[in-house]
C-alpha atoms as one frame of an Amber mdcrd trajectory, in Angstrom:
protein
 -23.501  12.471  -4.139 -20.476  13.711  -2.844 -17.112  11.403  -3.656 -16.845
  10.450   0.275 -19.940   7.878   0.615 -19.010   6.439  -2.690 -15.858   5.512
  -1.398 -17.291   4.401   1.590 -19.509   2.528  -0.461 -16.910   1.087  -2.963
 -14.557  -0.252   0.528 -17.353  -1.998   2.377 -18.546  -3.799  -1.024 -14.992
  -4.833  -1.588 -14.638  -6.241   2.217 -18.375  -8.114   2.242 -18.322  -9.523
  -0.985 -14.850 -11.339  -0.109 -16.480 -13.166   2.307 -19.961 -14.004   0.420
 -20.745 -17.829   0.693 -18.095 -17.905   3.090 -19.894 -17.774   6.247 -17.785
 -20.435   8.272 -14.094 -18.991   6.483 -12.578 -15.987   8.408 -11.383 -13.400
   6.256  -8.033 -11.761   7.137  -7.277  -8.518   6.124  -3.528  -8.966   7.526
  -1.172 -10.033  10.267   0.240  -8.427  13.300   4.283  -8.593  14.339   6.693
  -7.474  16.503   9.935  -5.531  16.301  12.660  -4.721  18.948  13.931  -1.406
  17.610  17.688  -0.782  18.853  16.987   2.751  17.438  13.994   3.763  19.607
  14.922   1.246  22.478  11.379  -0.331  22.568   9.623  -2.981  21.242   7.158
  -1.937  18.292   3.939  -3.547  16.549   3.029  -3.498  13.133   0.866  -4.860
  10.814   1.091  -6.486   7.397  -1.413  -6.864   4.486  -0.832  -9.070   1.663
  -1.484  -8.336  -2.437  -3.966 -10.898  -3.424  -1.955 -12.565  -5.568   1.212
 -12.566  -3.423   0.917 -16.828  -2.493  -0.301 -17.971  -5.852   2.657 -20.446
  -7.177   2.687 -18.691 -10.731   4.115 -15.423  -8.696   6.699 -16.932  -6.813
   9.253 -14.345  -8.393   6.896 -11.552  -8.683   8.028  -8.243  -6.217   5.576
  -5.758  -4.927   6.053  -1.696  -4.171   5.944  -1.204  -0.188   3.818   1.033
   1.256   4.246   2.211   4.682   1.259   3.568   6.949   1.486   5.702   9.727
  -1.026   5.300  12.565  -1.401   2.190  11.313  -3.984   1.643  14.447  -6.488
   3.698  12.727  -5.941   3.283   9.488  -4.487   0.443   8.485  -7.671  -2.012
   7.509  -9.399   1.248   5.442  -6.424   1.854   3.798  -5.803  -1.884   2.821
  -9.372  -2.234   1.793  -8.817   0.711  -0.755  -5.719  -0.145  -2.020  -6.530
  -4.015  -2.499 -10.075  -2.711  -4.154  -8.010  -0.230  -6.576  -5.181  -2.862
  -7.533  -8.624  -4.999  -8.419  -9.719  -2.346 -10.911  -5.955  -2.201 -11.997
  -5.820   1.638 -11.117  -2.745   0.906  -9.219  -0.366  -2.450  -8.587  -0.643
  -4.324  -5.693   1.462  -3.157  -2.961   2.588  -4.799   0.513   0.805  -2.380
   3.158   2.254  -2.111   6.268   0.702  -0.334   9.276   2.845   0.684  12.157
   1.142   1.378  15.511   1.719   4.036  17.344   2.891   4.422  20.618   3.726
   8.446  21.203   2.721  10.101  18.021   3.659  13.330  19.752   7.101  12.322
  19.961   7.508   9.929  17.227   5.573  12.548  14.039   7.456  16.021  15.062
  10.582  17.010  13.665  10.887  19.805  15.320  11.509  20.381  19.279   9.141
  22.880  20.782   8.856  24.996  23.838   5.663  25.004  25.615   4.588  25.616
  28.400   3.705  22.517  29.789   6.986  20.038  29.245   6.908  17.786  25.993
   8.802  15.292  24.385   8.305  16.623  20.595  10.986  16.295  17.877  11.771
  12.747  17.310  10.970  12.348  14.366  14.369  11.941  12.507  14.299   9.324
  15.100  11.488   7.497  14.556  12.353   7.816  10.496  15.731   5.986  11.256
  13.989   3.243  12.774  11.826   2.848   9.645  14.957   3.152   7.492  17.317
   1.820   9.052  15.570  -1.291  11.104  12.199  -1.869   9.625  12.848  -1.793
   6.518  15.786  -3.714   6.146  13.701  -6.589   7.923  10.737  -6.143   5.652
  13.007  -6.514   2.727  14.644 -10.115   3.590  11.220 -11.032   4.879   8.979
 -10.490   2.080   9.386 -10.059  -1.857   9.690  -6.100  -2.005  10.589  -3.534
  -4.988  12.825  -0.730  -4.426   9.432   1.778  -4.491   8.255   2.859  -1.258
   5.567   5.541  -0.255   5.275   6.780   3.806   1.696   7.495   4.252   0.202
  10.003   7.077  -2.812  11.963   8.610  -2.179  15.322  10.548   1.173  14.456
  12.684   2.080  11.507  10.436   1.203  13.760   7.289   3.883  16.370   9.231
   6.136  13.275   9.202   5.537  12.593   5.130   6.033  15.810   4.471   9.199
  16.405   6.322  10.696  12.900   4.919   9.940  14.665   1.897  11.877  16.989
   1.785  14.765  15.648   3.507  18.338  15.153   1.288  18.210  11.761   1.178
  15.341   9.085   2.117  14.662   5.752   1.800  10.978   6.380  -0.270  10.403
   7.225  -3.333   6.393   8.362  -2.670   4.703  10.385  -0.224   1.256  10.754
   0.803   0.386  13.521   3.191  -3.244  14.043   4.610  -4.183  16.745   6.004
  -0.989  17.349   8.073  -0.785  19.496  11.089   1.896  22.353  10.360   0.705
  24.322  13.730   4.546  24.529  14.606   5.490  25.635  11.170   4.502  29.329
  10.927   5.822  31.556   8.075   9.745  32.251   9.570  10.149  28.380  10.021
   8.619  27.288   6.923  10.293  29.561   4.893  13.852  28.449   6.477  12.452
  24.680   5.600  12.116  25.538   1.687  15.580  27.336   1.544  17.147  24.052
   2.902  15.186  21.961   0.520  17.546  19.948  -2.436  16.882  19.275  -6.020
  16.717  15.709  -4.811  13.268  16.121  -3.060  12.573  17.101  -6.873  12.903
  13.709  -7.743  10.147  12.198  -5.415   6.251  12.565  -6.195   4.124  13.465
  -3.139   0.418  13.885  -3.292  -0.834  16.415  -0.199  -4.463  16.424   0.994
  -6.114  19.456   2.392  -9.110  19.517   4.313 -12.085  22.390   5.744 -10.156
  23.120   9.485 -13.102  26.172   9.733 -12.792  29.424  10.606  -9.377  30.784
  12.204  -6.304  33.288  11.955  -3.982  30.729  11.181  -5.968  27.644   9.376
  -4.129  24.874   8.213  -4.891  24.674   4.471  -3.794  28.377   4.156  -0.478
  26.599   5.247  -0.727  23.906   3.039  -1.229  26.184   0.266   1.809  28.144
   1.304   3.954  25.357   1.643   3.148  23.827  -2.340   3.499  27.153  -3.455
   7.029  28.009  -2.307   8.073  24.358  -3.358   6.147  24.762  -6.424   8.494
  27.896  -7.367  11.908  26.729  -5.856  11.531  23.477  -8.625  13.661  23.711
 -11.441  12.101  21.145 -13.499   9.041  19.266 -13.402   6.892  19.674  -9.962
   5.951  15.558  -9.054   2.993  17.219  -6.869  -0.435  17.026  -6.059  -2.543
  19.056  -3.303  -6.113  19.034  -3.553  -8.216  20.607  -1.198 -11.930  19.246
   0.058 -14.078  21.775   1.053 -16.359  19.256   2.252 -14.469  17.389   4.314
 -12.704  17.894   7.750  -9.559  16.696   9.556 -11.593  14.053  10.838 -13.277
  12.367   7.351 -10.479  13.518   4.861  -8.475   9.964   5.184 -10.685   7.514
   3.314 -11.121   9.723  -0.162  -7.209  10.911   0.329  -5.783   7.193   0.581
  -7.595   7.029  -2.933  -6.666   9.974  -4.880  -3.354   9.869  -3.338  -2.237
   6.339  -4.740  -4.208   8.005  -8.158  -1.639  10.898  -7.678   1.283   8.675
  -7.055   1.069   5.732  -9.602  -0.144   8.005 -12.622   2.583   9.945 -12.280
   5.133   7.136 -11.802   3.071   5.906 -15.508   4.070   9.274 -17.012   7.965
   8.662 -16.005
């Protein structure tokens, strides 16, 4: 059986068996808010999962790692399900999971501005990464009981995103988990410009990069992928905190749910090793 069903499998027995006997008890998953960003001059909606244990009284001065979720529309109540499943089984801590939905990926995921021929509104990312920075999480800080470890999580454009936060000089996160992310703009020229630019500090961050089947094609996207770990690979001076696994079975569309779970895998056994 291929690892995708089992995961499947493994999520939905984690969400149904939280409700058993509990037929007349909703089960919440998490909570949606609001945010007036100054930075992107628009009013923003996010939503916020719990750890288990984070309202027992015995844990009233316990602090939990943050994770951040991009497209947090689609993926936010998979990705909780894993990660509250796989703090269960003590593979990884609990973490405070917080899904931010979208409202222009286009705009919001690319770092780069790019001519085409129809008019676009691509490249605010930087943007969009101050308002996560320098807004969000600032509020998610004094609101709930947060450690200083953060990942950004993201499929195709918000995998772009992770990867570009990445290797930026300085960031906020500490983690990065990158699925399947759409380097289309990023052909060998740019990317090779991107990786001369790159610091020791994006050294000092683990990121875990999932690659997925995109077919047949002169350009396809894991061949990018692989080019991309590769050159980073070589330009580290010391020890490489990096993961890419490919899945020849999967596609862009059913990559997510087995990423979300070797990525945190990725991310948390390395932060054991350190």
């Amino acid at each position: 059986m291929k690892p995708l069903p089992i995961l499947v499998l493994l999520a939905n027995l984690f969400i149904y068996s939280s409700s058993f006997g509990q037929a007349e008890k909703d089960v919440v998953i998490g909570k949606e808010y609001t945010f007036q960003s100054e930075v992107l001059s628009e009013e923003r909606v996010y939503y916020v999962s719990l750890p288990a244990s984070y309202q027992k009284p015995d844990n009233a001065d316990k602090k939990y790692p943050l994770l951040i979720l991009l497209d947090g529309n689609a993926h936010f109540n998979t990705a909780s399900a894993v990660i509250q499943f796989m703090a269960r089984a003590r593979q990884i801590p609990e973490m405070i999971v917080v899904g931010i939905k979208n409202v222009n990926r286009e705009r919001d995921y690319t770092p780069d501005k790019i001519k085409t021929v129809r008019k676009n509104d691509m490249g605010g990312g930087d943007n969009f990464l101050a308002f996560l920075e320098e807004e969000l999480i600032p509020e998610l800080d004094q609101t709930y009981r947060t450690q200083p470890f953060r990942v950004l999580a993201g499929h195709s454009l918000g995998g772009l995103l992770a990867t570009h936060a990445y290797m930026k000089e300085k960031t906020l996160f500490n983690a990065f988990i990158a699925i399947d992310p759409s380097f289309g703009g990023w052909d060998a020229a740019i990317m090779d410009k991107k990786v001369a630019a790159v610091s020791p500090r994006s050294f000092d961050r683990s990121i875990y990069w999932a690659s997925a089947n995109s077919g047949s094609g002169k350009a396809r996207n894991e061949d990018r992928h692989q080019r991309l770990f590769k050159a980073l690979k070589e330009k580290s001076e010391g020890q490489f905190k990096a993961e890419m696994e490919y899945f020849e079975d999967e596609n862009h569309r059913s990559v997510p749910l087995i990423a979300w779970y070797r990525g945190l895998l990725s991310i948390f056994g390395e932060e054991k090793k350190n």
